[in-house]
Backbone atoms as SQL, in Angstrom:
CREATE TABLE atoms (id INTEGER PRIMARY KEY, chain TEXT, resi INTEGER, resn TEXT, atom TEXT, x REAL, y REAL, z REAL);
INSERT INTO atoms VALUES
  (1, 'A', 1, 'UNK', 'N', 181.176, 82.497, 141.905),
  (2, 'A', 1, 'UNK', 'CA', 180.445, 81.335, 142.354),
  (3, 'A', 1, 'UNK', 'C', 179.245, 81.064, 141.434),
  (4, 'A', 2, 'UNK', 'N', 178.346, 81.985, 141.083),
  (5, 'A', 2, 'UNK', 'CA', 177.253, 82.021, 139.969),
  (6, 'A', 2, 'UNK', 'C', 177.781, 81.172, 138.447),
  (7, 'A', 3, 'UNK', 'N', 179.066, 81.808, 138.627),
  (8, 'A', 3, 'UNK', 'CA', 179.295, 81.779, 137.022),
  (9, 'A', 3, 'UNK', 'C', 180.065, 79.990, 137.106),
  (10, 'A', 4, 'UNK', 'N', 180.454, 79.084, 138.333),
  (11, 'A', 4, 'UNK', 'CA', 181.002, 78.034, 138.228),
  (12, 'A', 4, 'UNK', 'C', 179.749, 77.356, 138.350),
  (13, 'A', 5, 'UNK', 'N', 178.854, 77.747, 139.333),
  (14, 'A', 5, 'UNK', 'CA', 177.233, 76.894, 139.352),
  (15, 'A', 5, 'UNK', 'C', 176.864, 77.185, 138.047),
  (16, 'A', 6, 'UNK', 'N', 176.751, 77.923, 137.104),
  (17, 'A', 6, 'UNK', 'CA', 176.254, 78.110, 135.882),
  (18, 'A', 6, 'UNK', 'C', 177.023, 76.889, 134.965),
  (19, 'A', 7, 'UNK', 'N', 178.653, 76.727, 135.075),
  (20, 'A', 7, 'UNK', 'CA', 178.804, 76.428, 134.085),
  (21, 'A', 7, 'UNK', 'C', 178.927, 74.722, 134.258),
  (22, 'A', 8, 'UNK', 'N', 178.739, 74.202, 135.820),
  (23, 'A', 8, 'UNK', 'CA', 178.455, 72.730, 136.173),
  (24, 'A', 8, 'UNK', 'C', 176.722, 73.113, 135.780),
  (25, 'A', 9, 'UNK', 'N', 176.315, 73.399, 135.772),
  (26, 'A', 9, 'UNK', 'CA', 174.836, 73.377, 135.103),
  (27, 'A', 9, 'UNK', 'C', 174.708, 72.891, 133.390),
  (28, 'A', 10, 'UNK', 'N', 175.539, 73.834, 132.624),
  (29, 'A', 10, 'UNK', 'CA', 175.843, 73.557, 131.254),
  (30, 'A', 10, 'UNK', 'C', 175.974, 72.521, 131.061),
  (31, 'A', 11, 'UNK', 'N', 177.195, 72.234, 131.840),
  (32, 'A', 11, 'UNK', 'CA', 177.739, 70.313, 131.899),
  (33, 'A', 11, 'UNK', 'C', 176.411, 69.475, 132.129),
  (34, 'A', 12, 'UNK', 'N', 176.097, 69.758, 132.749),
  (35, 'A', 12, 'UNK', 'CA', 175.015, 68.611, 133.346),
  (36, 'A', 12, 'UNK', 'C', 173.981, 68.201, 132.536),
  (37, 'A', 13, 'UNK', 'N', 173.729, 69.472, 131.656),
  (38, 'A', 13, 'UNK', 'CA', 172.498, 69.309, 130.596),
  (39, 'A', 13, 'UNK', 'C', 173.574, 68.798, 129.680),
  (40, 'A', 14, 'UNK', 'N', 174.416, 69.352, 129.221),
  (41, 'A', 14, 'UNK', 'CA', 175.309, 68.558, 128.041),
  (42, 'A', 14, 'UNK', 'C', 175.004, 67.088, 128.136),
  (43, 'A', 15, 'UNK', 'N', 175.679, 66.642, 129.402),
  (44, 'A', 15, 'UNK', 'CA', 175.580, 65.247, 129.713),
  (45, 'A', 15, 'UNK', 'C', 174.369, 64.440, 129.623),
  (46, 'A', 16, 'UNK', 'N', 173.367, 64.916, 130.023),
  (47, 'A', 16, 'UNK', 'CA', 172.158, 64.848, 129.794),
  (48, 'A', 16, 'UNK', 'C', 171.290, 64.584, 128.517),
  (49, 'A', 17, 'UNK', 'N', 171.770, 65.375, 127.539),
  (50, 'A', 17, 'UNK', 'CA', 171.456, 65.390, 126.601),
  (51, 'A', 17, 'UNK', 'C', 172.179, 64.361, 125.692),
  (52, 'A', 18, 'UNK', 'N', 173.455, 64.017, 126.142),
  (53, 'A', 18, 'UNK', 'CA', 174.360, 62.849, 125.345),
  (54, 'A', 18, 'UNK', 'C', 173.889, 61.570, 125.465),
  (55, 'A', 19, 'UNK', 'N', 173.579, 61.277, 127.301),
  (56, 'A', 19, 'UNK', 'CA', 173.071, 60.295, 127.516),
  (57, 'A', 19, 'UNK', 'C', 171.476, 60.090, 126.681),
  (58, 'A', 20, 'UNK', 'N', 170.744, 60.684, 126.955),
  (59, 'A', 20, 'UNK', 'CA', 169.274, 60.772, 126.564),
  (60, 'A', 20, 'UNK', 'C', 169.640, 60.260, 124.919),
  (61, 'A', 21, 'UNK', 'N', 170.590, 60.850, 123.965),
  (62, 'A', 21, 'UNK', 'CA', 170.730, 60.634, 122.652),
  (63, 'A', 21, 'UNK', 'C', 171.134, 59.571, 122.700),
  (64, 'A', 22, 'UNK', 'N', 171.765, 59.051, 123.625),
  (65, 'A', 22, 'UNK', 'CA', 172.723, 57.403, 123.412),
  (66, 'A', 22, 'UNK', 'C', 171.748, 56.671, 123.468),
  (67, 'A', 23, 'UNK', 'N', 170.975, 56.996, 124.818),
  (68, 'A', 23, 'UNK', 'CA', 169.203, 55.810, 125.378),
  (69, 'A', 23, 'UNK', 'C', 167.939, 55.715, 124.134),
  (70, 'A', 24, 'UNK', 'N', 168.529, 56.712, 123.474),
  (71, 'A', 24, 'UNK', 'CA', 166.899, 57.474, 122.409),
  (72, 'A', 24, 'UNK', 'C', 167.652, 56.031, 121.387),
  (73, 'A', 25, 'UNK', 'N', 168.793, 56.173, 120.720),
  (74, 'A', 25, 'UNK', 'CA', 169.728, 55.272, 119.951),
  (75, 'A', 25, 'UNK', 'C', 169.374, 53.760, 119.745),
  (76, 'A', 26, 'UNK', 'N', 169.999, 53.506, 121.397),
  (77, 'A', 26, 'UNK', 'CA', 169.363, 51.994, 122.081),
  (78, 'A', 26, 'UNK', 'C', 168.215, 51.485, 121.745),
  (79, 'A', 27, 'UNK', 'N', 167.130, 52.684, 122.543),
  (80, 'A', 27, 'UNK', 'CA', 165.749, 52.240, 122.497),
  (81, 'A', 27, 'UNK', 'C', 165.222, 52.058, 120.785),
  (82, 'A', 28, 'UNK', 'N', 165.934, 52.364, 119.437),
  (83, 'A', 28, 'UNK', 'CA', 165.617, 52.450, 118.108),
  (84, 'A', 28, 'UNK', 'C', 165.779, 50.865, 117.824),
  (85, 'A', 29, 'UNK', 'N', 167.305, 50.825, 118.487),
  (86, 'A', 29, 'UNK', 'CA', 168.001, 49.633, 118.112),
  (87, 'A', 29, 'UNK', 'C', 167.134, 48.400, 117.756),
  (88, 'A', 30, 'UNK', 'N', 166.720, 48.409, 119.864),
  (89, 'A', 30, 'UNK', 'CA', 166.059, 47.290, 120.575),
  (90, 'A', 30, 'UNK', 'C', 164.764, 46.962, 119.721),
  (91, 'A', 31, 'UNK', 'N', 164.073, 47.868, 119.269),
  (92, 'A', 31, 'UNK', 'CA', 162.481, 47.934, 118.361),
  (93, 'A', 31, 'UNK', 'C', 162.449, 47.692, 117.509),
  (94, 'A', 32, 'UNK', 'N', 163.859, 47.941, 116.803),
  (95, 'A', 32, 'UNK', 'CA', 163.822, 47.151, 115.790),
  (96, 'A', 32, 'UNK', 'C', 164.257, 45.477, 115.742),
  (97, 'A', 33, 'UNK', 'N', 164.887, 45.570, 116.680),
  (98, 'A', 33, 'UNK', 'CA', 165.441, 43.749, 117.248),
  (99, 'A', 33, 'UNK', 'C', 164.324, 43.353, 117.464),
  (100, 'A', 34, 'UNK', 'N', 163.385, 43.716, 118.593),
  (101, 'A', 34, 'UNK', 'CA', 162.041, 43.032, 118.706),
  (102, 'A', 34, 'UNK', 'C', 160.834, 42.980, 117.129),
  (103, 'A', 35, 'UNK', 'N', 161.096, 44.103, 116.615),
  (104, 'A', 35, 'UNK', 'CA', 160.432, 43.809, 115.606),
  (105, 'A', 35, 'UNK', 'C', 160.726, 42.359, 114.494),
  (106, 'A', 36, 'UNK', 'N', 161.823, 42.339, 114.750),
  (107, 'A', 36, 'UNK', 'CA', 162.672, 41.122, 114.004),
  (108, 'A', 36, 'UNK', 'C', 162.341, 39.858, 114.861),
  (109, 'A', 37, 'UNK', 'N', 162.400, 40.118, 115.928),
  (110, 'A', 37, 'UNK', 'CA', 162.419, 38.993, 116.950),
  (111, 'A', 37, 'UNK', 'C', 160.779, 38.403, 116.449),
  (112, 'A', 38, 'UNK', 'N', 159.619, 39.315, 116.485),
  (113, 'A', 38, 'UNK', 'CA', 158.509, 39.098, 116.342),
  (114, 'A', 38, 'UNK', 'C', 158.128, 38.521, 115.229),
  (115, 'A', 39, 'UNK', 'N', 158.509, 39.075, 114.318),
  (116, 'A', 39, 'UNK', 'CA', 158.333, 38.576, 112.795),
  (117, 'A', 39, 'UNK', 'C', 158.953, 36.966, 112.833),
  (118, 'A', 40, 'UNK', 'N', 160.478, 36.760, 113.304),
  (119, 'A', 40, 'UNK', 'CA', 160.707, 35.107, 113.182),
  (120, 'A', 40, 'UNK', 'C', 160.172, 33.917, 114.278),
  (121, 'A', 41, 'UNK', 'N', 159.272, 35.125, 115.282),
  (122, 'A', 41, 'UNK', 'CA', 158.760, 34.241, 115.653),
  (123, 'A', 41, 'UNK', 'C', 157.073, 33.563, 115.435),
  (124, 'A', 42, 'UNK', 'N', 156.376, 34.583, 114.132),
  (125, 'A', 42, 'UNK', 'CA', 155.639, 34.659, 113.685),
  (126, 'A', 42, 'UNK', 'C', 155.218, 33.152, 112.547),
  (127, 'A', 43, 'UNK', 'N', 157.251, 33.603, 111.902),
  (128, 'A', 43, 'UNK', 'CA', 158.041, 32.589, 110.950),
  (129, 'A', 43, 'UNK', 'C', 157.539, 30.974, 111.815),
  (130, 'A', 44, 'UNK', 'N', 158.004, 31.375, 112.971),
  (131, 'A', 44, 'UNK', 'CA', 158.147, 30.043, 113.117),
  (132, 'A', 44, 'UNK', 'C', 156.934, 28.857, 114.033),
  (133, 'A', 45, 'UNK', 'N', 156.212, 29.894, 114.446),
  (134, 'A', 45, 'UNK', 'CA', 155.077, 29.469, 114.813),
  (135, 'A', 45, 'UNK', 'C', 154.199, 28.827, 113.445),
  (136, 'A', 46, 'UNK', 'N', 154.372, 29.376, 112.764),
  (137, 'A', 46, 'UNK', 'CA', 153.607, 28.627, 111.330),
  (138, 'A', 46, 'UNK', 'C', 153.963, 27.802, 110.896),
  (139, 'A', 47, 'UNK', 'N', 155.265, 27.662, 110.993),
  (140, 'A', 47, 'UNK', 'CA', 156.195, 26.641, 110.779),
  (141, 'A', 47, 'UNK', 'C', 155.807, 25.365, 111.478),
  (142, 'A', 48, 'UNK', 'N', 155.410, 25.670, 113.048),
  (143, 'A', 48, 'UNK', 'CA', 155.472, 24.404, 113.640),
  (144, 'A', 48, 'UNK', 'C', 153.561, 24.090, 113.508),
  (145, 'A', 49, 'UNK', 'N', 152.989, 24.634, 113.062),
  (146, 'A', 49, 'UNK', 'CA', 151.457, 24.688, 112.792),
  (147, 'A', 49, 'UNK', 'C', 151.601, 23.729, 111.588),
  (148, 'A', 50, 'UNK', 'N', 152.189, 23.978, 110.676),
  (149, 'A', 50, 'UNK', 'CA', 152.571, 23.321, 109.245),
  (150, 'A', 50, 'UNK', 'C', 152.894, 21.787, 109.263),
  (151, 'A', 51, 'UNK', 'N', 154.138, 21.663, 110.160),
  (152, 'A', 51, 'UNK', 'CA', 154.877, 20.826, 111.057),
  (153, 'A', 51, 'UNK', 'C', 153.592, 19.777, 111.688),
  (154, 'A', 52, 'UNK', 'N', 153.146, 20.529, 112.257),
  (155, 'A', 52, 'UNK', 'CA', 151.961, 19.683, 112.897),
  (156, 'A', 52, 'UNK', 'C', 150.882, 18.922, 112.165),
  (157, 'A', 53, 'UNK', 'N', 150.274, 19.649, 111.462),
  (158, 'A', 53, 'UNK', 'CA', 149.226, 19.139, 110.471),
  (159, 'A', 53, 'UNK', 'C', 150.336, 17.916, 109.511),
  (160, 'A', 54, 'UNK', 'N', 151.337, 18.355, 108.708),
  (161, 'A', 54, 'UNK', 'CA', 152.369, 16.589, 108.291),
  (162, 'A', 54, 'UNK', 'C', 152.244, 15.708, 109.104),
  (163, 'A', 55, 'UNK', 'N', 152.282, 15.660, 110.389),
  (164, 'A', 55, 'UNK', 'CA', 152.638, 15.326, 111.474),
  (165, 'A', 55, 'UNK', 'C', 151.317, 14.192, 112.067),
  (166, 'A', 56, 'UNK', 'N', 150.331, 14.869, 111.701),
  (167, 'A', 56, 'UNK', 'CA', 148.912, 14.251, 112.058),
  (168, 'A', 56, 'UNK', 'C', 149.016, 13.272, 110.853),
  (169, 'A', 57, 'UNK', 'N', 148.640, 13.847, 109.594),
  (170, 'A', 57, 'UNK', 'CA', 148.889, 13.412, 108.665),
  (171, 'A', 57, 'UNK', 'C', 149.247, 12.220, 108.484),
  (172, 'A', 58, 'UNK', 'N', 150.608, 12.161, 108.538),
  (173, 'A', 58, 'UNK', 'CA', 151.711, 11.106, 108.201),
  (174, 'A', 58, 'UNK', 'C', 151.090, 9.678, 109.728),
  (175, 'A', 59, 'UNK', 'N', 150.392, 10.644, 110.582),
  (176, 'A', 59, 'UNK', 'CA', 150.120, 9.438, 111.601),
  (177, 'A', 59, 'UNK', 'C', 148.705, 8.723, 111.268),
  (178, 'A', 60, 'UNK', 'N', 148.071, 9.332, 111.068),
  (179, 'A', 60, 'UNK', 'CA', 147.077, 9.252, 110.034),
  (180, 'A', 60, 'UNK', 'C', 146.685, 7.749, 109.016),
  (181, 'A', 61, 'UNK', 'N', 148.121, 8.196, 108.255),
  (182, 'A', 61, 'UNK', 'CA', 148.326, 7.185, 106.619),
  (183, 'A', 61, 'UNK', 'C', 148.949, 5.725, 107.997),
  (184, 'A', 62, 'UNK', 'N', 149.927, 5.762, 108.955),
  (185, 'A', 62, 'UNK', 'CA', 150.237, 4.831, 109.338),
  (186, 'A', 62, 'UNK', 'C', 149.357, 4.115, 109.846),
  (187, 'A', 63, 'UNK', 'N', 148.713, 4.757, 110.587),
  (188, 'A', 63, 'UNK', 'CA', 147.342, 4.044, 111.776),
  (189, 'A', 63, 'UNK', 'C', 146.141, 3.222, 111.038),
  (190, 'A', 64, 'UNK', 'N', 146.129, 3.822, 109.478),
  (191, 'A', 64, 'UNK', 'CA', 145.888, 3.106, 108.324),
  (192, 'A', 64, 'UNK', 'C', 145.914, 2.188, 107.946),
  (193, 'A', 65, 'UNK', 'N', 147.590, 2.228, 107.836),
  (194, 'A', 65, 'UNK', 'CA', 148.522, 1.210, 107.041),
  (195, 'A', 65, 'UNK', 'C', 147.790, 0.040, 108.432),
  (196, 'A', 66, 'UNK', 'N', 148.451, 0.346, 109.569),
  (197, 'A', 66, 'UNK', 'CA', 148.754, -0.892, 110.387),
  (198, 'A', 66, 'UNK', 'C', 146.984, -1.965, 110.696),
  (199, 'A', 67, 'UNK', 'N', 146.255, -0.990, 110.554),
  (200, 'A', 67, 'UNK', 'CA', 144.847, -1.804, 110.721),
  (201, 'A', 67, 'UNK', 'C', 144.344, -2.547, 109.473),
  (202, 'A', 68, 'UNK', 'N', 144.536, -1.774, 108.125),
  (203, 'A', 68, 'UNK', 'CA', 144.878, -2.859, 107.424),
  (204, 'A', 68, 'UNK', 'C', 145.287, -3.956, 107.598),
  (205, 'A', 69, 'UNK', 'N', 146.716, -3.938, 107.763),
  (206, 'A', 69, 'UNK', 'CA', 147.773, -5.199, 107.964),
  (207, 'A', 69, 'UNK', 'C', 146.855, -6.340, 109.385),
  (208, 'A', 70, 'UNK', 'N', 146.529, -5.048, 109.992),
  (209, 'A', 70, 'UNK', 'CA', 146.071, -6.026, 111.233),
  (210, 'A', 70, 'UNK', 'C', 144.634, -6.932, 110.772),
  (211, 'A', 71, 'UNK', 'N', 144.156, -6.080, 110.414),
  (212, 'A', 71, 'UNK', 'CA', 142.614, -6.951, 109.552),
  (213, 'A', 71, 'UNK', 'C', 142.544, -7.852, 108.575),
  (214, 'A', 72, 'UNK', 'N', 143.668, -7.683, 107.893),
  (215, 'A', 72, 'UNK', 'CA', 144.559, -8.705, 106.769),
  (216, 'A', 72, 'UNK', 'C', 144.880, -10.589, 107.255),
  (217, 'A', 73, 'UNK', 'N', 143.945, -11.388, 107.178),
  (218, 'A', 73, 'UNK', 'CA', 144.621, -12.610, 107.383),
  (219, 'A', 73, 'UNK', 'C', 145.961, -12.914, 107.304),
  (220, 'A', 74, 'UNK', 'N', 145.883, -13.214, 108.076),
  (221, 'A', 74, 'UNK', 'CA', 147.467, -14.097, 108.136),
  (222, 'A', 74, 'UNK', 'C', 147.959, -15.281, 107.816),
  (223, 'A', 75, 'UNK', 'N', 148.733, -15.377, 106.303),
  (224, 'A', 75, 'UNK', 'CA', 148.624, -16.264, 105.648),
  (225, 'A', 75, 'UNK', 'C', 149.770, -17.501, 106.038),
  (226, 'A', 76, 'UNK', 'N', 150.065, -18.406, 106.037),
  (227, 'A', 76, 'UNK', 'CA', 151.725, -19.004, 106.220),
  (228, 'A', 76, 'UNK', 'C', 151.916, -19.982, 105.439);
């Protein structure tokens, strides 16, 4: 009886230890996915910062353009 409780004991840490190596694995995986994840979202936050300032910009040169035109007599 000792020696079958002993050797479902063995098992159990075996198992234990497989799982724990599979989770240890995962958890490498995932950190590095988030690390990736972080970085393109780093990418892309600047991106839309970048995005934004054209964006002003370009509204900018129009709001320009059109008060010109609007202050501009109107000839016929």
């Amino acid at each position: 009886m000792l020696e079958a409780s002993l050797s479902q004991l063995e098992q159990l840490v075996s198992d234990l230890v497989q799982q724990n190596q599979a989770l240890l694995a995962t958890n490498q995986s995932l950190n590095a996915e988030l690390a990736q994840t972080k970085d393109e979202n780093e990418s892309l936050q600047l991106s839309l910062m970048e995005q934004e300032e054209k964006q002003g910009a370009t509204t900018a040169r129009i709001q320009a353009l059109v008060e010109r035109v609007s202050a501009s007599p109107v000839s016929a």
